[in-house]
C-alpha positions in Angstrom: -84.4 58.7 -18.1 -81.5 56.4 -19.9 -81.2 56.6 -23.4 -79.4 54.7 -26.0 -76.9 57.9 -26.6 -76.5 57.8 -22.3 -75.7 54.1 -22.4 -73.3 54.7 -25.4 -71.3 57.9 -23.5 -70.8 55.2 -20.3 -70.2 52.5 -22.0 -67.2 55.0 -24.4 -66.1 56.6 -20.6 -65.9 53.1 -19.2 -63.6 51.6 -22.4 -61.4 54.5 -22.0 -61.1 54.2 -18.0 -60.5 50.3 -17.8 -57.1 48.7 -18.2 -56.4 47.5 -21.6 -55.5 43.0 -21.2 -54.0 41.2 -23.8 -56.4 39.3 -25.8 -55.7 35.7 -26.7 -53.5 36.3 -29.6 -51.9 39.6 -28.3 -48.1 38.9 -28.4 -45.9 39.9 -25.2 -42.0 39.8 -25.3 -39.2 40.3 -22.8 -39.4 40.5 -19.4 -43.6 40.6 -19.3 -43.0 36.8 -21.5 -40.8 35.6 -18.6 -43.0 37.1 -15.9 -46.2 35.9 -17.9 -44.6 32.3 -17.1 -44.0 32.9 -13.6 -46.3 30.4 -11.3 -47.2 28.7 -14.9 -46.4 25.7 -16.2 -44.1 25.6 -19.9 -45.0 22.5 -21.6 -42.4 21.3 -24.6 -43.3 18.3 -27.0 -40.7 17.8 -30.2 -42.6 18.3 -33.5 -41.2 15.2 -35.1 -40.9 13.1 -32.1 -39.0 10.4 -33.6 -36.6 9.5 -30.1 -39.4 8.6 -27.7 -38.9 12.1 -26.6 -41.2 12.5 -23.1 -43.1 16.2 -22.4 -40.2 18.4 -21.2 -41.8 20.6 -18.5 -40.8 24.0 -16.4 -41.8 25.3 -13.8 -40.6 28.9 -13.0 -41.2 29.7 -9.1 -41.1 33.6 -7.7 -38.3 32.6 -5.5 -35.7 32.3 -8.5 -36.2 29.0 -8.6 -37.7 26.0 -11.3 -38.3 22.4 -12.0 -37.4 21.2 -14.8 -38.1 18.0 -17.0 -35.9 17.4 -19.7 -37.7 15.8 -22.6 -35.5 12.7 -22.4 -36.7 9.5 -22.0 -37.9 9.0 -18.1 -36.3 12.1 -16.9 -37.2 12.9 -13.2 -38.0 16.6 -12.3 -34.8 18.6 -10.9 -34.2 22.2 -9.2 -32.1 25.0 -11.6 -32.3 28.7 -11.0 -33.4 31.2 -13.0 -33.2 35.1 -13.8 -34.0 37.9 -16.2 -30.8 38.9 -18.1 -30.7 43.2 -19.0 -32.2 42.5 -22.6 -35.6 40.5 -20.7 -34.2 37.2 -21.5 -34.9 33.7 -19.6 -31.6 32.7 -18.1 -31.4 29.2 -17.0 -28.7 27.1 -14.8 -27.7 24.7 -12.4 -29.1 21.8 -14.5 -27.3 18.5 -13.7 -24.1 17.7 -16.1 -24.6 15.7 -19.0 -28.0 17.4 -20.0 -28.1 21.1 -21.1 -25.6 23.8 -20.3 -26.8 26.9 -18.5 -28.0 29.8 -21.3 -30.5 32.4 -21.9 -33.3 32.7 -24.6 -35.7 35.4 -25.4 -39.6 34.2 -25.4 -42.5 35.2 -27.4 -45.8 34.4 -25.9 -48.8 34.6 -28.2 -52.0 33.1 -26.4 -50.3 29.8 -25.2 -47.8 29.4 -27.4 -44.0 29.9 -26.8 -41.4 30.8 -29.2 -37.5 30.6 -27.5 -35.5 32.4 -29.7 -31.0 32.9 -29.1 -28.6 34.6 -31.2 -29.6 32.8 -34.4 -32.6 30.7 -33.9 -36.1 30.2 -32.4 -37.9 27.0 -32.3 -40.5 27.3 -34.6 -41.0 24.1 -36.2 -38.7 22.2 -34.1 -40.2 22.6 -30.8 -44.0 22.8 -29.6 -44.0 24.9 -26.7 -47.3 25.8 -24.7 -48.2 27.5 -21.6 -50.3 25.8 -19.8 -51.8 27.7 -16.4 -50.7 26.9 -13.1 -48.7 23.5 -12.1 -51.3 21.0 -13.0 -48.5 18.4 -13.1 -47.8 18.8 -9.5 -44.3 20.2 -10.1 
């Protein structure tokens, strides 16, 4: 016969088997940020968009590879590479001259927002950055 206090006991021996996921607002940092983004699309708008800025997009592939889209006007997608520096940082290059120089940031991902943070800044409030899943842009 099942009883409430049977159900209870499997459903307790179940929650303390099962892998714990990160909820929607769960923040992950480091390498498991940069790894959450693999296969993903990163999706940057400016918060005061007062240049005609377009969406800047990125693309991280398993192979080391990326597309990128700078936010400039009518920028065209290009191939950089990419790596995990030895403090779990996002480490960018190869972008074409006269656009950005090749650096690393660290990355907090909370649900599907991104914050890129370096040295002495993050982009809170100057950068809306969202993960969106897969490539729906065709990257």
């Amino acid at each position: 016969m099942i009883t409430i206090r049977s159900l209870l006991l499997a459903a307790t021996a179940s929650a303390l088997v099962l892998p714990l996921s990160l909820s929607a607002q769960d923040s992950i940092t480091g390498r498991a940020a940069v790894e959450r983004l693999v296969g993903n699309t990163m999706v940057t708008n400016l918060v005061e968009n007062d240049i005609g800025a377009q969406e800047g997009k990125l693309l991280l592939r398993d192979n080391g590879t990326a597309v990128w889209v700078n936010i400039q006007p009518e920028a065209e997608p290009v191939e950089v590479r990419w790596e995990v520096d030895d403090r779990g940082w996002l480490c960018m290059s190869g972008f074409p001259e006269d656009t950005v120089d090749s650096s690393c940031a660290g990355l907090t991902i909370t649900g599907d927002q991104i914050i890129m943070n370096d040295e002495g800044s993050n982009s809170e409030g100057i950068l809306d950055i969202r993960l969106i899943p897969g490539n729906p842009g065709g990257l």
